[in-house]
ChimeraX commands (.cxc) that place a marker at each C-alpha (Angstrom):
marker #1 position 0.00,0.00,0.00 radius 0.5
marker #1 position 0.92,3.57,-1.05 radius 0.5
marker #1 position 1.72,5.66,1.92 radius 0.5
marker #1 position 1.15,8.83,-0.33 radius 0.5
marker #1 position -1.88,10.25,-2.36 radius 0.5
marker #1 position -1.61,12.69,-5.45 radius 0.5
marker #1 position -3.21,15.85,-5.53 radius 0.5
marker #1 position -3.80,16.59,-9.27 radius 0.5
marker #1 position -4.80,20.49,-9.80 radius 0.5
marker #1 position -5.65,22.87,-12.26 radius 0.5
marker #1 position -6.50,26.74,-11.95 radius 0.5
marker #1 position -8.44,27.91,-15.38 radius 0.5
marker #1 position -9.45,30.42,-17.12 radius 0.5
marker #1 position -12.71,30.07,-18.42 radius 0.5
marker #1 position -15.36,32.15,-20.13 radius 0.5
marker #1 position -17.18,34.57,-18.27 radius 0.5
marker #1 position -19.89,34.20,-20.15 radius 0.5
marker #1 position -19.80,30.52,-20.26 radius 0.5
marker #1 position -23.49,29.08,-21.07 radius 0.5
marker #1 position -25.53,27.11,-18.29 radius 0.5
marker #1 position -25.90,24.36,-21.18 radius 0.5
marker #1 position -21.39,24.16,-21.79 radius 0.5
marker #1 position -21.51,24.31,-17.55 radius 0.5
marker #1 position -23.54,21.76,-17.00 radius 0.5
marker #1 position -21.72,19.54,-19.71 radius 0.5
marker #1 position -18.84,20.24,-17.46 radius 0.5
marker #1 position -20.16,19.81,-14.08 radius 0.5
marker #1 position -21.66,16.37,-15.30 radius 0.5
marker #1 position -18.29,15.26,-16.93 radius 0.5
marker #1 position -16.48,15.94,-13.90 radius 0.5
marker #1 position -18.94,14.14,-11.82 radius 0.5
marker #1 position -18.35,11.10,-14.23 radius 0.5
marker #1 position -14.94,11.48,-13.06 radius 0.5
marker #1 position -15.35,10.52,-9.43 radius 0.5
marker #1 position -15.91,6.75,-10.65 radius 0.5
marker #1 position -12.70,6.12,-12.13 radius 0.5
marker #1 position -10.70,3.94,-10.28 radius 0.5
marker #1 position -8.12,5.66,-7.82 radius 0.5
marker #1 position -10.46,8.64,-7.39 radius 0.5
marker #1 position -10.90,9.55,-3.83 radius 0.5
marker #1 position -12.39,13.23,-4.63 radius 0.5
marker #1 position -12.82,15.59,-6.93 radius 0.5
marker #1 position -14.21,19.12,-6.42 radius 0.5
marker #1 position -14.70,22.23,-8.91 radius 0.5
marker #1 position -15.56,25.77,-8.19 radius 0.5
marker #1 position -15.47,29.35,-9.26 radius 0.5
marker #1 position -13.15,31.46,-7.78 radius 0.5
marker #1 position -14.02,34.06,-5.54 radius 0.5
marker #1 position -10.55,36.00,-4.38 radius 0.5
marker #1 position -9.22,38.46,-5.72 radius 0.5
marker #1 position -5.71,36.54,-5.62 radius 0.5
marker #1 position -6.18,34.32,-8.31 radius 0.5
marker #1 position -3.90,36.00,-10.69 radius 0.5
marker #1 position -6.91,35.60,-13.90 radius 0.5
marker #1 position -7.73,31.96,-13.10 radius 0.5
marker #1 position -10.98,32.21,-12.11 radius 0.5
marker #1 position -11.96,28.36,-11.99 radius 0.5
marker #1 position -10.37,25.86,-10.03 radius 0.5
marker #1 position -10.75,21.65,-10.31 radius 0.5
marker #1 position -9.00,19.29,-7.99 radius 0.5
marker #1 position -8.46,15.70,-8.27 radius 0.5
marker #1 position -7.50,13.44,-4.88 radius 0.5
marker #1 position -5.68,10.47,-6.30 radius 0.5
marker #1 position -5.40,7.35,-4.15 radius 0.5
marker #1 position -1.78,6.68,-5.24 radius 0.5
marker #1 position 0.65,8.29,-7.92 radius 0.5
marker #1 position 0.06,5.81,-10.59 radius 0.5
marker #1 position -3.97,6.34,-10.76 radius 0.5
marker #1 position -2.89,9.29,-12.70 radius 0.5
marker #1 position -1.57,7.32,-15.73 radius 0.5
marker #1 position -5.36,5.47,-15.84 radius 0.5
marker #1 position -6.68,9.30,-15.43 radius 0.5
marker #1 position -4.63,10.87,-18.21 radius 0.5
marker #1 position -5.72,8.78,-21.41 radius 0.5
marker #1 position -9.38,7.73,-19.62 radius 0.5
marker #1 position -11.81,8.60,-22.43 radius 0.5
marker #1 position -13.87,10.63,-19.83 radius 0.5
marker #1 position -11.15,12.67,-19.37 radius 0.5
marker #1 position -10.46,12.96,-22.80 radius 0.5
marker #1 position -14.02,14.03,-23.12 radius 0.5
marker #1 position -13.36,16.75,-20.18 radius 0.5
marker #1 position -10.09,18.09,-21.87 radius 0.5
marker #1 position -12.42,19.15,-24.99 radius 0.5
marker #1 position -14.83,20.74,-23.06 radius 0.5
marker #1 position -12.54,22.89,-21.64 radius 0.5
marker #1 position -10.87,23.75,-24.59 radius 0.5
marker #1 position -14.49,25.07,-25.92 radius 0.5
marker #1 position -14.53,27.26,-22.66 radius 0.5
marker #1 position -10.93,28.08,-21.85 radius 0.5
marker #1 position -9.52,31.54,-22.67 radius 0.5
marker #1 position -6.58,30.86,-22.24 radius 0.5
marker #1 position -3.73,27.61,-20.88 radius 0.5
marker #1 position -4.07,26.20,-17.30 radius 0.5
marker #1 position -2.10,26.21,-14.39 radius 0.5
marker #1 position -1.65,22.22,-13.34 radius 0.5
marker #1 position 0.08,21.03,-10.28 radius 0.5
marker #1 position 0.45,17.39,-9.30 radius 0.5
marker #1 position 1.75,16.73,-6.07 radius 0.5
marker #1 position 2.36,13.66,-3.18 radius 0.5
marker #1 position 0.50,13.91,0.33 radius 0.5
marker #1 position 0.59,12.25,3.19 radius 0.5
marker #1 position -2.18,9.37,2.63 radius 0.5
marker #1 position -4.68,9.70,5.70 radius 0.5
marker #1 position -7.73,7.49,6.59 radius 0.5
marker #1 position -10.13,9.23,3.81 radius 0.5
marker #1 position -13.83,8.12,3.20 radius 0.5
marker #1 position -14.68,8.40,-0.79 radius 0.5
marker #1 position -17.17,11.25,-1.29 radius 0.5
marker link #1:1,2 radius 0.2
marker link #1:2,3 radius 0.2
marker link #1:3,4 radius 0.2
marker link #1:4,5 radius 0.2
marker link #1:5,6 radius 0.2
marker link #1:6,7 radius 0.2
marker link #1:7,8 radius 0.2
marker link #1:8,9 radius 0.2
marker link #1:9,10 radius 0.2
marker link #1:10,11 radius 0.2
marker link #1:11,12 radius 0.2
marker link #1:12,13 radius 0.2
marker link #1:13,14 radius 0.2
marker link #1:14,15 radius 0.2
marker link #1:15,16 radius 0.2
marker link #1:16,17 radius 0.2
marker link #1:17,18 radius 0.2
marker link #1:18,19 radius 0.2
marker link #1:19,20 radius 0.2
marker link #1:20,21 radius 0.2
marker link #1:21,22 radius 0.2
marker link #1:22,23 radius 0.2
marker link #1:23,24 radius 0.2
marker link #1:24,25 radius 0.2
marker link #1:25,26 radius 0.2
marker link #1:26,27 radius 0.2
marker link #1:27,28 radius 0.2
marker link #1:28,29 radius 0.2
marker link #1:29,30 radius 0.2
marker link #1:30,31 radius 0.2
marker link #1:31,32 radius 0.2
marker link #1:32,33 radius 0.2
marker link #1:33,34 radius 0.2
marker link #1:34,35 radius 0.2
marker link #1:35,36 radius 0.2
marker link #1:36,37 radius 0.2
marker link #1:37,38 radius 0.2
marker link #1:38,39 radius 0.2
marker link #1:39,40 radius 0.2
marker link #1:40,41 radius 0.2
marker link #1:41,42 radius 0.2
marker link #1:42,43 radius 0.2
marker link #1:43,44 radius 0.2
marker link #1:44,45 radius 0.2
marker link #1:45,46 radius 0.2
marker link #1:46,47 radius 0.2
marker link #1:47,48 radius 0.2
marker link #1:48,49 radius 0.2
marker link #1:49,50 radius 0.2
marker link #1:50,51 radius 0.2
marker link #1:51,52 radius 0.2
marker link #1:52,53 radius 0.2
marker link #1:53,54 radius 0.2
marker link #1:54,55 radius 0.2
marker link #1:55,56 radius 0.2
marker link #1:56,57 radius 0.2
marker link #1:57,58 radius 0.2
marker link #1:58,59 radius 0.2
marker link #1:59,60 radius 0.2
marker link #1:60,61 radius 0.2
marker link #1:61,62 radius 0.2
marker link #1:62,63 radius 0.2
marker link #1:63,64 radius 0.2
marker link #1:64,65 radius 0.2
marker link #1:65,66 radius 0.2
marker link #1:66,67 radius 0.2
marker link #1:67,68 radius 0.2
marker link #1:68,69 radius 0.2
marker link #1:69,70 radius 0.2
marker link #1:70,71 radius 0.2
marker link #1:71,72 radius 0.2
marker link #1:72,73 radius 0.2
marker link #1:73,74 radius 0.2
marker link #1:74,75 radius 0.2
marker link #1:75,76 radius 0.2
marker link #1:76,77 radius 0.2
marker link #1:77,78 radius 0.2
marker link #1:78,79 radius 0.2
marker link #1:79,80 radius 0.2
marker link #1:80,81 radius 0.2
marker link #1:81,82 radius 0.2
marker link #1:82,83 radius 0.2
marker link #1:83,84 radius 0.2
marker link #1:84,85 radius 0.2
marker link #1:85,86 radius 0.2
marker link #1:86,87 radius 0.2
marker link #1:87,88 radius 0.2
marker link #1:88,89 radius 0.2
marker link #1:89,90 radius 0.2
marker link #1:90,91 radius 0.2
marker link #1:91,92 radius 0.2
marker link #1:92,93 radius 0.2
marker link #1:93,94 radius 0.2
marker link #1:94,95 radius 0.2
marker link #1:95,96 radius 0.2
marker link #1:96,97 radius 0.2
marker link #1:97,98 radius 0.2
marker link #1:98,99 radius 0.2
marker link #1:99,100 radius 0.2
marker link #1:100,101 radius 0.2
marker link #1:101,102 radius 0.2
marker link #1:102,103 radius 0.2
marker link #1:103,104 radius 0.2
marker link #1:104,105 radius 0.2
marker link #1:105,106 radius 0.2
marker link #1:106,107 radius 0.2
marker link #1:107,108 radius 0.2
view
């Protein structure tokens, strides 16, 4: 057993003016997401500070170990998610992957 998770994140910049119908294609991608194996959690939101340097969404993926990220990456639901986004996007992302300390975690 892993004694680390992965964090996988990405900051975005996405249409202000993004449609409820190209949202909720989103949103219901994403929630797709959360049965792939390896996924602990997953949460998106809109950004609300005014510290976000432009990236005004924000998705975050809770990996149980490093390698679920290889069966994330090519996973046609993902691949589905990525061109979503790049309907929406105005411009590239800001990812970040890192390792955690793996704590007792109940799926959600």
């Amino acid at each position: 057993m892993s004694e680390q998770s992965l964090e996988h994140i990405l900051f975005m910049k996405l249409k202000e003016d993004m449609s409820d119908a190209d949202l909720k294609r989103l949103t219901d991608c994403i929630e797709e997401l959360r049965e792939l194996p390896g996924v602990l959690n997953i949460s998106f939101g809109k950004n609300f500070s005014d510290r976000s340097g432009g990236y005004n969404w924000g998705y975050r993926v809770l990996f149980e170990k490093k390698s679920d990220l290889d069966v994330y990456g090519p996973h046609p639901t993902h691949e589905r998610l990525k061109a979503i986004l790049n309907e929406v996007k105005t411009g590239p992302p800001l990812v970040s992957d890192f390792l955690v300390p793996k704590f007792p975690f109940t799926k959600y």
